[in-house]
PyMOL CGO cylinders between C-alpha atoms (Angstrom):
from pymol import cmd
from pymol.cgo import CYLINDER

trace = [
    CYLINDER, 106.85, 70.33, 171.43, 109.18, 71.75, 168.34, 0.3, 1, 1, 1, 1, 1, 1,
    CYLINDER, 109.18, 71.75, 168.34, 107.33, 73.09, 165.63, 0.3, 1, 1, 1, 1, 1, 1,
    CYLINDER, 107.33, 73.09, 165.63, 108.35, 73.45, 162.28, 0.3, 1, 1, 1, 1, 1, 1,
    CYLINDER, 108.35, 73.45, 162.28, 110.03, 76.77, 160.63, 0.3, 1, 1, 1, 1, 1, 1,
    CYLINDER, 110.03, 76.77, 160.63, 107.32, 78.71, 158.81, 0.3, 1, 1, 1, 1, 1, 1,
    CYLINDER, 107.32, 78.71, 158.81, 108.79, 80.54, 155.86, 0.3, 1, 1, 1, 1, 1, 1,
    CYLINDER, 108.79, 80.54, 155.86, 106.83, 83.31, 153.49, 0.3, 1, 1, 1, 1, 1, 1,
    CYLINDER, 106.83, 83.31, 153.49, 107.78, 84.14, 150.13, 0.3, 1, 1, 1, 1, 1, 1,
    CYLINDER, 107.78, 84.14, 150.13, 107.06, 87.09, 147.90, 0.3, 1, 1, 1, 1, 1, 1,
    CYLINDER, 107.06, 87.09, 147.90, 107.90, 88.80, 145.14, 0.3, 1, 1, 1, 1, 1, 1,
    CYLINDER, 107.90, 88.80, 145.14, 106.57, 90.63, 142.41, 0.3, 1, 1, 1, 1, 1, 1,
    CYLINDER, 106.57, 90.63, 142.41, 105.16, 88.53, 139.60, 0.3, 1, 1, 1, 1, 1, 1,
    CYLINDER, 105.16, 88.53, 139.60, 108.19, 87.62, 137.06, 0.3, 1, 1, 1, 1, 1, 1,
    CYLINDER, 108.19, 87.62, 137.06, 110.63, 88.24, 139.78, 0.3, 1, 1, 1, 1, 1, 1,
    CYLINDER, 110.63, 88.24, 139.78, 111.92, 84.33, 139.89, 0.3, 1, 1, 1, 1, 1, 1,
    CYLINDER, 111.92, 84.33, 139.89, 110.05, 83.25, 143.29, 0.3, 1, 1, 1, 1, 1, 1,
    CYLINDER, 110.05, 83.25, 143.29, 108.99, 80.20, 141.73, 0.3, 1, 1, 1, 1, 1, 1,
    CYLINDER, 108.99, 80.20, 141.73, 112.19, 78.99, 140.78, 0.3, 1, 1, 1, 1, 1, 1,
    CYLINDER, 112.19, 78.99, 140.78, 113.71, 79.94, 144.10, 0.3, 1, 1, 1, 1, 1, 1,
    CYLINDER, 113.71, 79.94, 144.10, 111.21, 77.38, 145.82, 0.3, 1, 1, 1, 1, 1, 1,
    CYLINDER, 111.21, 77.38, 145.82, 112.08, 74.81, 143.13, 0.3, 1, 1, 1, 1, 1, 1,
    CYLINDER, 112.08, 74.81, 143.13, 115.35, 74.92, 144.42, 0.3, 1, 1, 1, 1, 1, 1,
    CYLINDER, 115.35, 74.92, 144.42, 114.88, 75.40, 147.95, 0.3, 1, 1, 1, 1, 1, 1,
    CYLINDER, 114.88, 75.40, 147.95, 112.89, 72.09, 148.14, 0.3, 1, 1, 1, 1, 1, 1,
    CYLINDER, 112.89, 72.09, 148.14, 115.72, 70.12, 146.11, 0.3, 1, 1, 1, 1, 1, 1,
    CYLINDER, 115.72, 70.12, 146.11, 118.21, 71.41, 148.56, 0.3, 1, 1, 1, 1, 1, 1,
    CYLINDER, 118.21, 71.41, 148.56, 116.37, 71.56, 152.13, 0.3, 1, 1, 1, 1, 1, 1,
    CYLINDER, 116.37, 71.56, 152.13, 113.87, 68.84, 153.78, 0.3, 1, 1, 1, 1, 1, 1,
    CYLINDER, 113.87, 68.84, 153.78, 110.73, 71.45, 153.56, 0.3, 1, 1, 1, 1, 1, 1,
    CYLINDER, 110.73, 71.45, 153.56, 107.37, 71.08, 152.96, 0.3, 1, 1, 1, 1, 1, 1,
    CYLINDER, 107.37, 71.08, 152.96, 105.60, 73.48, 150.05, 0.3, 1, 1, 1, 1, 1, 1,
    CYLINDER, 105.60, 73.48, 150.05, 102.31, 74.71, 151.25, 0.3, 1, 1, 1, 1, 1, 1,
    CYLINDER, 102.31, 74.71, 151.25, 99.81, 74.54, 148.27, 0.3, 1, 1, 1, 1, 1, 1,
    CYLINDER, 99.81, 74.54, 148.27, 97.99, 77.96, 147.42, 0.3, 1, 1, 1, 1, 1, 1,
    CYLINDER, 97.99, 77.96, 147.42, 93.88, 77.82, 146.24, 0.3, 1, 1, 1, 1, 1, 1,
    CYLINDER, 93.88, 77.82, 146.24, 92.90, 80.21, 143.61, 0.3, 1, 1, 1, 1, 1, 1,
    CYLINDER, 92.90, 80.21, 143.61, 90.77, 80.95, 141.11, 0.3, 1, 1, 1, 1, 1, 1,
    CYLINDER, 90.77, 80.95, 141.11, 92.81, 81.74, 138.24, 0.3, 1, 1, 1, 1, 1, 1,
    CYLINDER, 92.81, 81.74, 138.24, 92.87, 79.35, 135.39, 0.3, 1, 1, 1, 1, 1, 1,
    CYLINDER, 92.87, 79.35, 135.39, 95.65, 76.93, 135.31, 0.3, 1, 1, 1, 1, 1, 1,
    CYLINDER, 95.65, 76.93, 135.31, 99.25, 77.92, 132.69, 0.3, 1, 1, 1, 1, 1, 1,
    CYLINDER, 99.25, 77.92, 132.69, 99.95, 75.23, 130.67, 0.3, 1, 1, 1, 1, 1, 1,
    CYLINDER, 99.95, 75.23, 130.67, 101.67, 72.54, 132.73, 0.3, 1, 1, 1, 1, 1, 1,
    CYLINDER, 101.67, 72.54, 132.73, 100.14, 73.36, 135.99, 0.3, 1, 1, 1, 1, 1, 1,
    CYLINDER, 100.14, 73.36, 135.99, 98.15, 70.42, 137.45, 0.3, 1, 1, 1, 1, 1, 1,
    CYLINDER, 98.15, 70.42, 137.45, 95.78, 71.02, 140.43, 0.3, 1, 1, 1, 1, 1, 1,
    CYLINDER, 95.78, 71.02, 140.43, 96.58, 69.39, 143.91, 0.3, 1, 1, 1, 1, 1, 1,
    CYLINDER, 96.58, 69.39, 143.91, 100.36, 70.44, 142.73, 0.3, 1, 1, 1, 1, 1, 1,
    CYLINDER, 100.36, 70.44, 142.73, 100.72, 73.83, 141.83, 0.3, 1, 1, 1, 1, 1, 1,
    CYLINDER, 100.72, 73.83, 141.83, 97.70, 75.29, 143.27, 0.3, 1, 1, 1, 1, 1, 1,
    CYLINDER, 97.70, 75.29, 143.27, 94.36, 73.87, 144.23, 0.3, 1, 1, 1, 1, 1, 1,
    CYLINDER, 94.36, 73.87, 144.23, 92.38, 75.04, 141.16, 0.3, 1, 1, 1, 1, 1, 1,
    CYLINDER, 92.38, 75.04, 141.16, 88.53, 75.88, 142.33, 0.3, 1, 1, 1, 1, 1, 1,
    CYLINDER, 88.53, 75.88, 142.33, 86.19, 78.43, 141.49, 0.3, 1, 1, 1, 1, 1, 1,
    CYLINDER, 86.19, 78.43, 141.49, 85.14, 81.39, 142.56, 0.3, 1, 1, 1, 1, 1, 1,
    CYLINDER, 85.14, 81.39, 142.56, 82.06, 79.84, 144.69, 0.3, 1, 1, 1, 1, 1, 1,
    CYLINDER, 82.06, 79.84, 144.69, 83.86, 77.23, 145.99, 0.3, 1, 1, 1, 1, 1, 1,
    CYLINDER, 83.86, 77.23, 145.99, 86.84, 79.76, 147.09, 0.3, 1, 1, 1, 1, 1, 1,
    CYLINDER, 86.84, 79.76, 147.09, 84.18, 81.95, 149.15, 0.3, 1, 1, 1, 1, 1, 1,
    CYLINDER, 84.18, 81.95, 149.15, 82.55, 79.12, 150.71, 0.3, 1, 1, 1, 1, 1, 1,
    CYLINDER, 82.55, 79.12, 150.71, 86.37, 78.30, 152.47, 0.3, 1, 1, 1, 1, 1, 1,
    CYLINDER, 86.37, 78.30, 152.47, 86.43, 82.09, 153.61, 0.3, 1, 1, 1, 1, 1, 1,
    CYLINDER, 86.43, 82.09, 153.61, 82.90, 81.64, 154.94, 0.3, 1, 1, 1, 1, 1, 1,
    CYLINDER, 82.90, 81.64, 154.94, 84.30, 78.22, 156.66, 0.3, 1, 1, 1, 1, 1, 1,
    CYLINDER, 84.30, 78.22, 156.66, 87.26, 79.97, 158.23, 0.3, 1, 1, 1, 1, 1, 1,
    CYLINDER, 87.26, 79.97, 158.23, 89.40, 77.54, 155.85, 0.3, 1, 1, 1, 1, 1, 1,
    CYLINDER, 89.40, 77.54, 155.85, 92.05, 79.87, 154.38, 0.3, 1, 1, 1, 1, 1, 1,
    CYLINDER, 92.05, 79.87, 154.38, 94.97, 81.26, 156.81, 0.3, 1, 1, 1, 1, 1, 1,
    CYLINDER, 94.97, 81.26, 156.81, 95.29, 84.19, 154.68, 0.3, 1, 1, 1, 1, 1, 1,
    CYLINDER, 95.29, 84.19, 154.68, 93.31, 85.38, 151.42, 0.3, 1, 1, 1, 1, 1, 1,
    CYLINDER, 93.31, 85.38, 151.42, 93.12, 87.95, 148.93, 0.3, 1, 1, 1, 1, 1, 1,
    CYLINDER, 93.12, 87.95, 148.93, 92.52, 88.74, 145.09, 0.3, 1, 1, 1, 1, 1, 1,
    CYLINDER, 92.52, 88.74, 145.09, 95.62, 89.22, 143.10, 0.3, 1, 1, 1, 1, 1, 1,
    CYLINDER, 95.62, 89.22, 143.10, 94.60, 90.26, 139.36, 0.3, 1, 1, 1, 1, 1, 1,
    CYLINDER, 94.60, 90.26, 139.36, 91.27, 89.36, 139.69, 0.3, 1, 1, 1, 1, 1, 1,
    CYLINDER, 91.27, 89.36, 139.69, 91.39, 86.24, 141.03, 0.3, 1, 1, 1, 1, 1, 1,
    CYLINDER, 91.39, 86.24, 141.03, 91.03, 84.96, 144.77, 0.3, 1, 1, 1, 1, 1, 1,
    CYLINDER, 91.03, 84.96, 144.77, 94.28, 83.34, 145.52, 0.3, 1, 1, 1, 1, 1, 1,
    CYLINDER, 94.28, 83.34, 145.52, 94.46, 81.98, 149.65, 0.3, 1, 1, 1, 1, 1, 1,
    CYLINDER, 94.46, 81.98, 149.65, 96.36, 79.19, 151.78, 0.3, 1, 1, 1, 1, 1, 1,
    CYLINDER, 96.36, 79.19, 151.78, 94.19, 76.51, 153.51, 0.3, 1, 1, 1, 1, 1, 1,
    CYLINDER, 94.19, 76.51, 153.51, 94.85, 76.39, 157.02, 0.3, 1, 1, 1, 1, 1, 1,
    CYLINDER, 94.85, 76.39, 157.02, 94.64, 72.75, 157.96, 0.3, 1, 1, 1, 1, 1, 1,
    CYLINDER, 94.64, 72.75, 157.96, 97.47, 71.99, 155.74, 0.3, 1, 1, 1, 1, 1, 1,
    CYLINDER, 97.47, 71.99, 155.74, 100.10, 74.58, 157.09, 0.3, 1, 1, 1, 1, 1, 1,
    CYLINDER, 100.10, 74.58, 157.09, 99.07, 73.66, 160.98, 0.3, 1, 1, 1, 1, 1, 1,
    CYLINDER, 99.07, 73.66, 160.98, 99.85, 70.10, 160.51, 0.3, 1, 1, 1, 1, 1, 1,
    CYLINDER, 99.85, 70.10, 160.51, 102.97, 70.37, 158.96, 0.3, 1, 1, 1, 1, 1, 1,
    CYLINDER, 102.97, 70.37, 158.96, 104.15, 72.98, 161.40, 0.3, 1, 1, 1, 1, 1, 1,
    CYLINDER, 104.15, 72.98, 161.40, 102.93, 70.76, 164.78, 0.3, 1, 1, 1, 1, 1, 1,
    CYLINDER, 102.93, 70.76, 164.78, 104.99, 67.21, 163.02, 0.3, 1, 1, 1, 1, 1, 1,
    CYLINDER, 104.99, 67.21, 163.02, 108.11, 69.80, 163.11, 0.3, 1, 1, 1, 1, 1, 1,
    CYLINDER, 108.11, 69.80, 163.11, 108.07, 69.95, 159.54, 0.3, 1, 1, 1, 1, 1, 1,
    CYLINDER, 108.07, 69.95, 159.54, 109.17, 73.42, 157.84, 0.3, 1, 1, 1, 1, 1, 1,
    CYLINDER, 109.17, 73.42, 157.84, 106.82, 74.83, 155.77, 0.3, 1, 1, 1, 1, 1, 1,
    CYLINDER, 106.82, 74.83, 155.77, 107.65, 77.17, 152.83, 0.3, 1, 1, 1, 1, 1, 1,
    CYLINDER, 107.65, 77.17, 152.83, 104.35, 79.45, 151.36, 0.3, 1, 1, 1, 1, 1, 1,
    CYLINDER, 104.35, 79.45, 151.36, 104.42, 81.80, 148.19, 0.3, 1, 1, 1, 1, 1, 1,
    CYLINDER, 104.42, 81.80, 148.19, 102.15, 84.59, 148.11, 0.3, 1, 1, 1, 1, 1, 1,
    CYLINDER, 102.15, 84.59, 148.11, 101.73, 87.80, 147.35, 0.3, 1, 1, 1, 1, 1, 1,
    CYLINDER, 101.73, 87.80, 147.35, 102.14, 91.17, 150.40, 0.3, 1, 1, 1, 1, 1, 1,
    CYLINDER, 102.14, 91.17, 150.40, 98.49, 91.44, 151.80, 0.3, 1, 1, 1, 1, 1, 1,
    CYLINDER, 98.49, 91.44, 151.80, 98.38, 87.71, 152.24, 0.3, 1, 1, 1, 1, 1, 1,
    CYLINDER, 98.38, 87.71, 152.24, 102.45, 88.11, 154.26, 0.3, 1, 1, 1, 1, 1, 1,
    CYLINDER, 102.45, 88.11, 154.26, 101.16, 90.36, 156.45, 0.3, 1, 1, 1, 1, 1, 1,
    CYLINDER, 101.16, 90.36, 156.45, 97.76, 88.70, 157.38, 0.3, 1, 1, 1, 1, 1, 1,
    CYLINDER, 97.76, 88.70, 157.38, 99.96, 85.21, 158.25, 0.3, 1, 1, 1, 1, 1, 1,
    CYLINDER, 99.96, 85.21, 158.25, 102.85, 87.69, 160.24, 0.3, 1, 1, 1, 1, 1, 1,
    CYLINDER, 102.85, 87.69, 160.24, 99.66, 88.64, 162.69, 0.3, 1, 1, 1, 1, 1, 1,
    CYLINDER, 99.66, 88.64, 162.69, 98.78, 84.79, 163.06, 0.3, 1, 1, 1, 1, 1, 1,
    CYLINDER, 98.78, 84.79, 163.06, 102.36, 83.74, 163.20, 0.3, 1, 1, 1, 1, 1, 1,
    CYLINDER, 102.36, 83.74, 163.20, 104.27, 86.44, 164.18, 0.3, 1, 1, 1, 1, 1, 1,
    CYLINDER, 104.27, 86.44, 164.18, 107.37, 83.93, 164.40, 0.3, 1, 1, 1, 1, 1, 1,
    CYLINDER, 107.37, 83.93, 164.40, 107.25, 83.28, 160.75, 0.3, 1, 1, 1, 1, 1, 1,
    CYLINDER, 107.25, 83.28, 160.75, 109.79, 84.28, 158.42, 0.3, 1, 1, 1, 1, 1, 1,
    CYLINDER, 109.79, 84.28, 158.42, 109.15, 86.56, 155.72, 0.3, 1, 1, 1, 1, 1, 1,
    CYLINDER, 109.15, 86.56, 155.72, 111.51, 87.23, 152.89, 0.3, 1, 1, 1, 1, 1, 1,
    CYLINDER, 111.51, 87.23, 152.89, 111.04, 89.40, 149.99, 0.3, 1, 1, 1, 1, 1, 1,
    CYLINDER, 111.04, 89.40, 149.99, 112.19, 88.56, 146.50, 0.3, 1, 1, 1, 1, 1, 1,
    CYLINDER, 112.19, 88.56, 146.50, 113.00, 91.93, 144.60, 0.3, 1, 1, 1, 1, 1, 1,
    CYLINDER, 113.00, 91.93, 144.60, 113.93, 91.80, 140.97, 0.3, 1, 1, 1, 1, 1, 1,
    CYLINDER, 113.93, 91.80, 140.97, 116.95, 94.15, 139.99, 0.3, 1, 1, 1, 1, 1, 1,
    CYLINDER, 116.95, 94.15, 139.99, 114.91, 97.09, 138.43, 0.3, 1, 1, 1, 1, 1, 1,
    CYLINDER, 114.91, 97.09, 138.43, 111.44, 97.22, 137.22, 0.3, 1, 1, 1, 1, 1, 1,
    CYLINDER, 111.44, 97.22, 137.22, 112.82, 97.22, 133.98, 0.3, 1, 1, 1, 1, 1, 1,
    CYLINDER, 112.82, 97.22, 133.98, 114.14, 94.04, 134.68, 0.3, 1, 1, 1, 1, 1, 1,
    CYLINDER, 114.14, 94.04, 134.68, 111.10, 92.50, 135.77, 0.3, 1, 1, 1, 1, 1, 1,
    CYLINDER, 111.10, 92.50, 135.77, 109.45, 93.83, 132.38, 0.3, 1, 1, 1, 1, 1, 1,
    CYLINDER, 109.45, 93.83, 132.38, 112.16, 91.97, 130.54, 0.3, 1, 1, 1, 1, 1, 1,
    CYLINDER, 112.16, 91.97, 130.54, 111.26, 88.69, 132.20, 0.3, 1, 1, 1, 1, 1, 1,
    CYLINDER, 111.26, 88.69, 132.20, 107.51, 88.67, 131.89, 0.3, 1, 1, 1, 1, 1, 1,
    CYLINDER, 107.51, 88.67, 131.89, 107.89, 89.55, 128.29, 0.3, 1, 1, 1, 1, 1, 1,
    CYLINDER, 107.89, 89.55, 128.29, 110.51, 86.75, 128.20, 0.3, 1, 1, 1, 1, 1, 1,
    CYLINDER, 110.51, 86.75, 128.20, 108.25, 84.06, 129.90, 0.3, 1, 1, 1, 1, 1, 1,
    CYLINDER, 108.25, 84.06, 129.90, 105.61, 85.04, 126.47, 0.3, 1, 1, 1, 1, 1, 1,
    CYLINDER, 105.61, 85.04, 126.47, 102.83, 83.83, 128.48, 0.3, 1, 1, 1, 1, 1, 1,
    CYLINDER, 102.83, 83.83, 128.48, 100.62, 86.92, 128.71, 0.3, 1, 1, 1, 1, 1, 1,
    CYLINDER, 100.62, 86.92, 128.71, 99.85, 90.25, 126.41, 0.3, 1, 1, 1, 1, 1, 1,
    CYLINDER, 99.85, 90.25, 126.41, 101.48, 93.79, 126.85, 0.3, 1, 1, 1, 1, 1, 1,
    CYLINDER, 101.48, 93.79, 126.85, 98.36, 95.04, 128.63, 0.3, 1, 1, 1, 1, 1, 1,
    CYLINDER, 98.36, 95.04, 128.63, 98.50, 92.31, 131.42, 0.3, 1, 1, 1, 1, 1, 1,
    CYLINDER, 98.50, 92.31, 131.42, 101.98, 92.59, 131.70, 0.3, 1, 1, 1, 1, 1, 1,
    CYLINDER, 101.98, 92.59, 131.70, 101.82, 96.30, 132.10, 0.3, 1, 1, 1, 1, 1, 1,
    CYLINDER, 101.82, 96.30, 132.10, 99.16, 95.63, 134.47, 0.3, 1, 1, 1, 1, 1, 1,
    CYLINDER, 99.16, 95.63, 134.47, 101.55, 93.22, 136.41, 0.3, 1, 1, 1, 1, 1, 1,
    CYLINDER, 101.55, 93.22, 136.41, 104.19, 96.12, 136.41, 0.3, 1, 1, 1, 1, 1, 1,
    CYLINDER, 104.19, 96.12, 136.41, 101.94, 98.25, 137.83, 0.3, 1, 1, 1, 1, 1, 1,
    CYLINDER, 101.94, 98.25, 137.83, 101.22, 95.93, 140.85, 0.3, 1, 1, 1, 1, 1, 1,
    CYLINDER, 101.22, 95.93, 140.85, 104.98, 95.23, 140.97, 0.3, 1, 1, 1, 1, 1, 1,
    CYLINDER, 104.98, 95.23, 140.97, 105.33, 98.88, 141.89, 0.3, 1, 1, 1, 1, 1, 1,
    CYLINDER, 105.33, 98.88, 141.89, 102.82, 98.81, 144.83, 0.3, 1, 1, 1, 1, 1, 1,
    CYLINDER, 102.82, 98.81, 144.83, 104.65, 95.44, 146.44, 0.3, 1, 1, 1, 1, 1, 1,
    CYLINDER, 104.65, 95.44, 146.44, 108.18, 96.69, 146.10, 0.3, 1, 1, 1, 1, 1, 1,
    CYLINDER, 108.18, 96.69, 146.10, 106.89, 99.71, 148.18, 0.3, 1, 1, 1, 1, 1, 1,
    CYLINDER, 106.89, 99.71, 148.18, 105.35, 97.10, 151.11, 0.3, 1, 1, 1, 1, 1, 1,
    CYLINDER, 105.35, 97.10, 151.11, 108.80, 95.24, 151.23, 0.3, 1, 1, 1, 1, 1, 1,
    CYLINDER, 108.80, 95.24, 151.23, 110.16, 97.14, 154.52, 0.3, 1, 1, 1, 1, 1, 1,
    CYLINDER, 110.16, 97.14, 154.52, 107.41, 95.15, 156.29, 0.3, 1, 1, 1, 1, 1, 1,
    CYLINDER, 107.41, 95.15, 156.29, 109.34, 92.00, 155.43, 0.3, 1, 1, 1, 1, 1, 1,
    CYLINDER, 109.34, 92.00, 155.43, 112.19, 90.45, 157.47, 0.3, 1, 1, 1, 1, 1, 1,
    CYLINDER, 112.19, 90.45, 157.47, 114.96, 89.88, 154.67, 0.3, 1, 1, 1, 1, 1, 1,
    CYLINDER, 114.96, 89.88, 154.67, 114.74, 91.56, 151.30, 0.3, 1, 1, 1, 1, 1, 1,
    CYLINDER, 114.74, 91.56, 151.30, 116.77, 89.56, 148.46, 0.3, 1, 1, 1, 1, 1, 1,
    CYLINDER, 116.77, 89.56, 148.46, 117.69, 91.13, 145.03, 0.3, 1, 1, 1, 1, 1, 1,
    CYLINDER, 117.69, 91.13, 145.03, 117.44, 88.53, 142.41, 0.3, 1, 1, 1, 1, 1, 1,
    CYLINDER, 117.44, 88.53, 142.41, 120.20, 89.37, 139.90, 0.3, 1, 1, 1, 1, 1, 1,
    CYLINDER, 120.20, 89.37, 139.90, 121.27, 86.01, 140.25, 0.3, 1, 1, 1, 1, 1, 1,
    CYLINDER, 121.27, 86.01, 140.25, 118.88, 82.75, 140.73, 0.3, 1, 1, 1, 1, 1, 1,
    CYLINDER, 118.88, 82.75, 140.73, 121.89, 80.79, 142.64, 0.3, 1, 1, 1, 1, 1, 1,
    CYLINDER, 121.89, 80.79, 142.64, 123.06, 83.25, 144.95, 0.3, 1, 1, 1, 1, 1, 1,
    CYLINDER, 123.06, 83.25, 144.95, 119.26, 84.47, 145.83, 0.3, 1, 1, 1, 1, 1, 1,
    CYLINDER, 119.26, 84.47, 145.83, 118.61, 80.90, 146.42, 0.3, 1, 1, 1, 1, 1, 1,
    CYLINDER, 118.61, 80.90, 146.42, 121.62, 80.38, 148.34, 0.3, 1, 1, 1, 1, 1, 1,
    CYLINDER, 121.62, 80.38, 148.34, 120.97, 83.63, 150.80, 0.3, 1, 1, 1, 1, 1, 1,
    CYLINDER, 120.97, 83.63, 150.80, 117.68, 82.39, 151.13, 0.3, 1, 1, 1, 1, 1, 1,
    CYLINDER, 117.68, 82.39, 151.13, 119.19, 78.83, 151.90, 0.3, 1, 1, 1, 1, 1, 1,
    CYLINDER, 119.19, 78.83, 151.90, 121.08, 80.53, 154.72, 0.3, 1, 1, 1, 1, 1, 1,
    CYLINDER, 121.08, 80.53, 154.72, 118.72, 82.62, 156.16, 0.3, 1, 1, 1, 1, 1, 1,
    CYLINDER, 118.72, 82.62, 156.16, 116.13, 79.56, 157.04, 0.3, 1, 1, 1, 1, 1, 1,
    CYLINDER, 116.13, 79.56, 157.04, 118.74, 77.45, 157.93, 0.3, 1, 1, 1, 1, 1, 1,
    CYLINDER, 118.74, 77.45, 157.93, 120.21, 80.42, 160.45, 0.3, 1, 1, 1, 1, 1, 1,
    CYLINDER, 120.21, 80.42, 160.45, 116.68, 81.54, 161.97, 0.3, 1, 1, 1, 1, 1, 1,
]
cmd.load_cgo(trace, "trace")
């Protein structure tokens, strides 16, 4: 039986992962695998779509369940992808792109060691500061604090497959494009 192409995406925080998925799933017949966390939603965000919004009870119970594929706490919060969902996907041959952050890439490449993992670098970490500061979301202290996560990923990216600079949204999009549709 064919199973579907299971493809992990990360990226530091800012870096334009988001946006990359946006367009992968206008251009490709994929499937977006919804994260859980615990964070609050940004404005615009609507649970069941971006993320399953729960709390931080509610997130444990799942671990305690054997729910989550992968799990971990990003900035304080529990973020983790719910098994059930992937697995059905992947067994109806259906692609499946996830977006999470390096401990949670590495947990799924032990379960799936056939899935693809491709890391979303920004330019410079100056760059990156640029962005967040751009997006106005958050203050200089959590966006410092962001950088100084950023730091720690970028040095975990040799574990990934493909590593893709994003100087430019439409030709990281477009590598990324061509490496899922060449694996």
């Amino acid at each position: 039986m064919n199973k579907g192409k299971f493809i992990v995406l990360s990226g530091p925080s800012g870096v334009g992962k988001g946006t990359i998925v946006a367009n992968l799933l206008a251009s490709l017949p994929i499937h977006y695998s919804i994260s859980m966390t615990t964070r609050s939603p940004r404005e615009g965000e609507r649970n069941g779509v971006n993320y399953y919004f729960v709390t931080k009870d509610e997130f444990e119970k799942q671990i305690k369940q054997g729910n989550l594929l992968e799990y971990a706490t990003y900035n304080n919060n529990y973020y983790g992808t719910p098994k059930d969902k992937i697995e059905e996907k992947l067994n109806e041959n259906i692609s499946v792109i996830s977006e999470i952050e390096v401990k949670g890439a590495k947990q799924i490449k032990k379960i799936y060691p056939e899935a693809i993992l491709i890391f979303i670098a920004p330019p410079s970490v100056e760059e990156l500061k640029n962005r967040l500061i751009g997006r106005g979301t958050e203050t200089i202290d959590k966006i410092n604090e962001r950088l100084s996560i950023a730091e720690e990923e970028l040095k975990e990216a040799t574990f990934y497959d493909y590593i893709i600079v994003n100087d430019d949204i439409k030709d990281a999009t477009d590598k990324v494009i061509n490496i899922i549709k060449n694996s």
